[in-house]
N, C-alpha and C positions, 0 to 999 in steps of 0.2 A: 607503136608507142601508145600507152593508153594514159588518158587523165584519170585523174581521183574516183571519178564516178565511170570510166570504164570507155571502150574502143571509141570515142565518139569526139569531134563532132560529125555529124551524115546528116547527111540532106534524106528529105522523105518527102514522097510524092503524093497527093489525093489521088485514092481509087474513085471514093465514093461519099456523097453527101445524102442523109437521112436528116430529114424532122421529125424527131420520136415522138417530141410533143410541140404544142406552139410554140414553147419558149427554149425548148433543148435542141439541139443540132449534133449529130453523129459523125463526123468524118470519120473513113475510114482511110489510111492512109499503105500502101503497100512500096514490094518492089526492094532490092538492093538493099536500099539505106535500112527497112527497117527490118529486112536477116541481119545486117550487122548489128540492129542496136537488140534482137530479139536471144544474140550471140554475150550479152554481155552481163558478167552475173551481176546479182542484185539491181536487173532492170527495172526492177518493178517496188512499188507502185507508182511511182513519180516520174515526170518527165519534164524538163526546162528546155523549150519551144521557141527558137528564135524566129523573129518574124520579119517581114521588107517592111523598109521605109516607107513614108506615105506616096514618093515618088517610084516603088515598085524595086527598090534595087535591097536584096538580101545581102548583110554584108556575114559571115561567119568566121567565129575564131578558128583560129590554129590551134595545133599542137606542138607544145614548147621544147624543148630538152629537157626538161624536171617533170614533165608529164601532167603539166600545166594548163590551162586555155589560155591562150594570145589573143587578145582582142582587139582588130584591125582601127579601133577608135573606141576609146572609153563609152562613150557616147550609144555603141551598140547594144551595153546591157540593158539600157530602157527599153531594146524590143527583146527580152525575155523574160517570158511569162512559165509560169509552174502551173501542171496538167497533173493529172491522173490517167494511167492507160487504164482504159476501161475494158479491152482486148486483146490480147495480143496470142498470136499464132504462130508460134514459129516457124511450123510447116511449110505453112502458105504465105510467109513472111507477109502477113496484115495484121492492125494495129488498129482500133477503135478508140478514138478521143470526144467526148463529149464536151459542149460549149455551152454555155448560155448565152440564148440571143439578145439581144440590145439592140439593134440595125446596127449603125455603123457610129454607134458610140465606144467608143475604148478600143484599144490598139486590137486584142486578140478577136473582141466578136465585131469586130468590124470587117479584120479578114475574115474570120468566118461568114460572114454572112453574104461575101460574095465570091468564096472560096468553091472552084469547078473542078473537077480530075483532071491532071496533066499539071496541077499549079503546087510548088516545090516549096517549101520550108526546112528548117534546120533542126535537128535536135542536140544539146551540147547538154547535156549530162542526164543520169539516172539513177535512182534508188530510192531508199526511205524505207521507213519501216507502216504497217499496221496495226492494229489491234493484237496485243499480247494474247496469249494462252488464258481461256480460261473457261469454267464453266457457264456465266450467267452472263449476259455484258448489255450494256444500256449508253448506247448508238445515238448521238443528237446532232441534226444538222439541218441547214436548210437546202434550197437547191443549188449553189453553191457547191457543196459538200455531197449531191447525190449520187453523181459516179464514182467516187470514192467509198461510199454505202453500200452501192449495190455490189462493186469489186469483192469489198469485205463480206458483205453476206455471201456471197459464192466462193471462198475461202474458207469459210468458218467450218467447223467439226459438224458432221450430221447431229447428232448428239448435244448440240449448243439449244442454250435458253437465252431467253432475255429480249427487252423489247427497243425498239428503235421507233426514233421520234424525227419526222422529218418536215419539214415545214416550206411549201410552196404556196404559190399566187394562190391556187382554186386546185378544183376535183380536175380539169384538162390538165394537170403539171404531176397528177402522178403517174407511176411507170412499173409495169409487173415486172418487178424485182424475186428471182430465186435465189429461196432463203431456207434454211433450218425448220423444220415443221414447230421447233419448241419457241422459234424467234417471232415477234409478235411486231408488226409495223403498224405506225400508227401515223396516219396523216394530218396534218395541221396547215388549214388556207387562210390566208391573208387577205382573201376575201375584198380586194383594193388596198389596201391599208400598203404604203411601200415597204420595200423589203428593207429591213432592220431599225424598225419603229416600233413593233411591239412589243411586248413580254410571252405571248403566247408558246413560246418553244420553252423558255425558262420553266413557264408556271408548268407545261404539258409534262416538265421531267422531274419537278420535284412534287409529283403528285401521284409519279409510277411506287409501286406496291415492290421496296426490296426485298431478296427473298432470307429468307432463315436459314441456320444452320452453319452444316458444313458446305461450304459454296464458293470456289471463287468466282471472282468479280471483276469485270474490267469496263471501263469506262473511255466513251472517246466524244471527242465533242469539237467539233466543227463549226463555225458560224459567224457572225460578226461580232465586231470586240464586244459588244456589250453584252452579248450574249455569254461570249464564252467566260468573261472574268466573272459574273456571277454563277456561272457552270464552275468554274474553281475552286472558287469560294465557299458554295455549296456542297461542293462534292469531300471537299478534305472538313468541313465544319460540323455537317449535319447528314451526308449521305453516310459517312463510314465508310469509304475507299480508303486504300492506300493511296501513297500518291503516288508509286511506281506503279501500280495496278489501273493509272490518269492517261491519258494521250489528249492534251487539249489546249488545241490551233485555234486563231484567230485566222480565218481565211481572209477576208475584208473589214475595212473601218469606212464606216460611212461616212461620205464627201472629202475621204482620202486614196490618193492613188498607194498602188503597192509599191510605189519606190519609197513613199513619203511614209505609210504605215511601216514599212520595214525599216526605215532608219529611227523611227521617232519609238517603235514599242516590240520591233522584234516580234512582229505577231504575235504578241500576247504570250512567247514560249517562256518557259521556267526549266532550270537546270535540275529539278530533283524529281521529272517525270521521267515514263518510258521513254525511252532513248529513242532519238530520230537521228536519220543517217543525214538526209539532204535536209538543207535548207527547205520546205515548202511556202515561195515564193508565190501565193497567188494574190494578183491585184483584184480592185472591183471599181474599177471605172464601171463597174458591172459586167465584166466583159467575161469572168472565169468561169468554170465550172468546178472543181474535183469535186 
């Protein structure tokens, strides 16, 4: 029986823990659970991550007769959180999820942060869509949003232009991302200043040089609400985008968790952009990555 988002839920096990940068964390996750979930179309890019309790006990849904998730206690969807697979290998059934670390602030980078190989979590759904087809496209996000950037940039057509804005703490938070030779990345530090207090990702994308002509365009923008509704704003008023030619998520709202931003704004989504399959659930007790 499969649910909506496909053969799942499976438990998946840590192979392996990387600190790519101070503040990024790589699990690599292999084994059984993630052949099945590497088995399941439209696995990708997203992934909804159920996590244990503070007292260590994982509890995970069923699957129903209508091909539903059963949830052993309403109470369980506060421990899941929405990823981006940043690897996935069928072959070798492993699976690369990146974190942002916090220490042990917020449910997801708290286990991460003292998450060892042999220590088991759940996956209970998959999909979502990326960036549409197109010739030029102009990529904004902070780190938050950078394993979802870097997935996309190694997706993208050889042949792709366009530049990508990505905005972390300092020069130790970026990461050689393979990209498009025509794709142009451009890094923005925060320098202390905390993350979703400035304008600097705003001003850094309405300052990029559109190109002319004959050209499509696509536009994707990740970050925090304030970010992203003036990336809206901008992009259908004064950039000259389409808005189906838009894909633009609110990943966090500052000094809101993701149950609370999801219920009060829908992470910032709108009905008359590029179509999204899942939900993308991420919270920011600071604890997310995609």
């Amino acid at each position: 029986m499969t649910n909506e988002y496909g053969m799942l839920p499976v438990l998946i096990e840590v192979a392996r823990v990387e600190d790519i940068t101070p503040h990024m964390r790589r699990i690599t996750f292999a084994g059984p659970g993630v052949a099945e979930y590497a088995s399941v179309p439209g696995r990708v890019p997203n992934i909804k991550l159920v996590f244990p309790r503070a007292n260590g006990r994982l509890e995970v849904p069923a699957r129903n007769g209508w091909g539903r998730l059963a949830w052993p206690d309403p109470t369980v969807k506060q421990q899941v959180r929405t990823y981006t697979v940043r690897r996935l290998d069928a072959d070798a059934a492993e699976m690369d999820i990146d974190f942002v670390k916090h220490g042990d602030e917020g449910l997801a980078s708290g286990w991460a942060e003292h998450a060892r190989p042999g220590d088991v979590i759940a996956a209970a759904g998959a999909g979502g869509v990326t960036a549409g087809e197109a010739d030029w496209y102009l990529v904004v996000g902070d780190e938050t949003a950078l394993p979802a950037i870097g997935r996309m940039l190694e997706h993208m057509r050889e042949d792709a232009t366009g530049v990508v804005l990505i905005e972390v703490a300092d020069e130790h938070e970026q990461q050689d991302l393979r990209h498009p030779d025509g794709v142009e990345i451009r890094w923005i530090h925060r320098n202390g200043a905390p993350a979703g207090t400035t304008d600097q990702l705003f001003d850094a994308a309405t300052a990029v040089e559109m190109p002319s002509g004959d050209v499509t365009k696509f536009a994707w923008v990740s970050a925090e609400s304030k970010t992203v509704l003036a990336m809206r704003k901008w992009l259908r008023n004064d950039a000259g985008f389409d808005r189906k030619a838009t894909l633009v998520i609110g990943y966090w709202r500052r000094g809101m968790t993701e149950t609370g931003y999801g219920k009060t704004a829908d992470h910032d989504r709108v009905e008359d952009e590029h179509d999204e399959v899942l939900p993308h659930d991420h919270d920011h007790d600071h604890q997310h990555a995609h």
